[in-house]
C-alpha positions, 0 to 999 in steps of 0.5 A, a space after each residue: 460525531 462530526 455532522 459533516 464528513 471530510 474526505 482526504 483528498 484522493 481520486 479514485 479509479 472510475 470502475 468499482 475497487 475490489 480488495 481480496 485478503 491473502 486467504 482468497 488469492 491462496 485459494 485461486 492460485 490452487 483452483 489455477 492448478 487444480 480445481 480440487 485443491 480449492 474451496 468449491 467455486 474458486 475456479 468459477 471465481 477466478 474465471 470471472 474475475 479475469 474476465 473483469 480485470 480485462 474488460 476494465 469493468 473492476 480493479 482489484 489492487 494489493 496493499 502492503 498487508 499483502 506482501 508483509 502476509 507473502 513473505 510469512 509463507 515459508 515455501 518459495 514455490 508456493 508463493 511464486 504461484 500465488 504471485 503469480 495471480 496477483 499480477 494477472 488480476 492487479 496487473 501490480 496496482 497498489 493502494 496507497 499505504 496506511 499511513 499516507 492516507 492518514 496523513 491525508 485524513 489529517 490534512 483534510 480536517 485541518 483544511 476544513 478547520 482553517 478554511 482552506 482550499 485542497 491542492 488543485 491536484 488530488 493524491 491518486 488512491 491507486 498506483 501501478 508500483 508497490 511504492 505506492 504502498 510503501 510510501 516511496 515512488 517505486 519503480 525501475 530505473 536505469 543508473 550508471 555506476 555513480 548512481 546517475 539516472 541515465 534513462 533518456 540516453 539509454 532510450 536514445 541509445 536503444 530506440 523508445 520502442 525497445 526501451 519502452 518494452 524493456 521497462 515494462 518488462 524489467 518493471 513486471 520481473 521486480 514487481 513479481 520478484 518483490 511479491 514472490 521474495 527470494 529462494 531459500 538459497 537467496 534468502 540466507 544470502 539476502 540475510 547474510 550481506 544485508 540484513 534482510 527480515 521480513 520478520 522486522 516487518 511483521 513484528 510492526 503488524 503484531 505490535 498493531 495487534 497486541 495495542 488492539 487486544 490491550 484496548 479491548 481488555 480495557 473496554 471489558 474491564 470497565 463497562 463506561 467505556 462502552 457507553 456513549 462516546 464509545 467511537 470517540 474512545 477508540 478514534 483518540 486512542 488510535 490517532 495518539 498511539 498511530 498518528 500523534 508522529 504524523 501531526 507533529 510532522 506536519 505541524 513542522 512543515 507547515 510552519 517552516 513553508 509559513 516561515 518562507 511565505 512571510 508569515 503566511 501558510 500556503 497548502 501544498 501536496 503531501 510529501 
């Protein structure tokens, strides 16, 4: 095991990060409605943790594991209430996805291993769009019919005011839409015309699953698997079957920045 850790290059909210699973958010919405539908102490819970979020003192961020796991609930109502918490207690912060933060665990080792020197600009752990989670910007903006951002003359047109507002509240409708998902009658319209499956999404997290449930069978299968370098077994495995696209990704871009320097590599943010 390595003597000194190295920590991707992130900043973090100034306030403790609470992450609630599905199953705690399923409960809240329940207590929100009647505090007999939900496990004891839900209601008291919710209350608290309102109370919290508002006052600055916590924040509580989805993931994208959170609307893979919505959209595996077949009733659209239940779902539209359950996302409805979500945005009173996460106001739609996400945490970055999975695979950037990898990306950003990999860079880190390879900076402390070259000897160079982080970004002057850390990548910002938590973001107020479910881009953050999907590893796109994320976001509302307003195009013409060419596709052209026409943000800061329909600003101009409007009044920053009533445009600001606007955004933000065309920003909370997509953010709760993209939680909530379509109704049944927009779901078959949705897969129809084009080609929406939430189920594509999920079959990635299965797979994940079944390679998890494969290396556990190998480890019981041969008892020197579990002794010693048991952390190192499992590290190698994962970073050849989840991050060995990653690395040779950066690898590529590195070489073509040096290529540009003259020879000579220069560390940038991650794209």
């Amino acid at each position: 095991m390595a003597d000194e850790l190295n920590w991707p290059h992130l900043v973090r909210p100034a306030v403790p990060i609470l992450y609630l699973d599905l199953n705690h958010f399923i409960f809240l919405a329940r207590a929100s409605q009647s505090v007999d539908r939900a496990p004891s102490g839900y209601g008291e819970l919710g209350a608290a943790l309102r109370s919290a979020v508002r006052s600055g003192r916590v924040v509580v961020p989805l993931s994208a594991q959170h609307v893979w796991e919505m959209h595996g609930i077949a009733d659209p109502r239940q779902r539209r209430d359950i996302a409805t918490v979500m945005k009173d207690l996460s106001g739609f912060e996400y945490l970055l996805g999975r695979v950037d933060i990898g990306q950003l665990e990999i860079e880190a080792g390879i900076r402390h291993i070259l000897g160079e020197q982080a970004p002057a600009v850390p990548w910002p752990l938590i973001r107020p769009t479910i881009g953050q989670a999907l590893g796109i910007v994320g976001g509302v903006k307003i195009v013409n019919e060419a596709g052209q951002d026409v943000s800061e003359s329909m600003r101009a047109e409007m009044g920053a005011t009533e445009f600001d507002a606007f955004v933000a509240s065309a920003n909370v409708a997509f953010e709760q839409g993209l939680l909530a998902g379509p109704s049944d009658e927009d779901a078959e319209m949705l897969r129809r015309d084009y080609g929406y499956s939430p189920e594509a999404a999920r079959a990635s997290g299965e797979s994940r699953l079944a390679f998890e449930v494969d290396l556990a069978g190998r480890l019981a299968a041969d008892e020197r698997w579990r002794r010693g370098r048991l952390r190192d077994v499992v590290s190698a495995r994962e970073f050849a079957h989840e991050r060995i696209d990653v690395l040779n990704r950066m690898n590529q871009q590195r070489a073509e920045i040096a290529t540009l320097n003259g020879g000579w590599f220069e560390a940038t943010e991650p794209s």
